[in-house]
N, C-alpha and C positions, 0 to 999 in steps of 0.2 A: 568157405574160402579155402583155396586150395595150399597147402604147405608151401608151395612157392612162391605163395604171393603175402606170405607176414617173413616176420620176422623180428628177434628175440631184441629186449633193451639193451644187451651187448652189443648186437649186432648193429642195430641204429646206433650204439656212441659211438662205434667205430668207425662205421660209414660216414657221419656227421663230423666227425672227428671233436666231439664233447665228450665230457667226465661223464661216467655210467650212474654216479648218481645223480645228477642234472640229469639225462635221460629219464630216471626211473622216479624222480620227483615229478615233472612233466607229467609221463601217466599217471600219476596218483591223483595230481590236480588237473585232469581231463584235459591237458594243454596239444596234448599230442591228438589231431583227429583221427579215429575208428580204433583210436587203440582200446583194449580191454584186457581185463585177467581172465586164465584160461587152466581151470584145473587138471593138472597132471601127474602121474605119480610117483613124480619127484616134488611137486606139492604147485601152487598156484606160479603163476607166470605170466606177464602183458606181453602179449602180442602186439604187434604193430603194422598194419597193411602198409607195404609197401609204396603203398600212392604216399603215404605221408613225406616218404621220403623225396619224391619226386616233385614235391610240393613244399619242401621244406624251408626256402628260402621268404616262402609267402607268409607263411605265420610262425617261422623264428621265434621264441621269447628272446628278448633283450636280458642278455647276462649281466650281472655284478649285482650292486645296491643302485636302489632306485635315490636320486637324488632327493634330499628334506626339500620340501616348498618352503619353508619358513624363515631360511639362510640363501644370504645374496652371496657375493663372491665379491670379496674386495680387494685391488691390490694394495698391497702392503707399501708403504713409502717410506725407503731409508734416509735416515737421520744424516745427515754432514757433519762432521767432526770439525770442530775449527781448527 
């Protein structure tokens, strides 16, 4: 793969415009396709082929907390004061 065609977990948060730790959790749990660690001697580093980026809106993770199955959603009903 050619130097122009990755690119650094900074780089994708910035491009994506997401937190660099989001990014760099992504690659540790293989969320990001072709990315991989790449020893350098400034010490280990994920790459990221550029297609990911070009591709990014197709497999997105879904940010936040994933909702409990186990809780409904009720609305609350206020009381009338006599």
């Amino acid at each position: 793969m050619k130097k122009r065609d990755i690119m650094t977990t900074g780089e994708f948060a910035k491009a994506t415009e997401t937190p660099y730790q989001t990014v760099a959790r992504w690659a540790r749990e293989g969320l990001i396709p072709g990315a991989h660690r790449q020893d350098t001697l400034r010490g280990p580093v994920w790459v990221i082929p550029k297609s990911a980026l070009d591709s990014f809106d197709e497999w997105k993770p879904k940010l936040g907390r994933p909702p409990n199955p186990g809780t409904k959603k009720v609305a609350k009903v206020k009381k009338r004061r006599p």
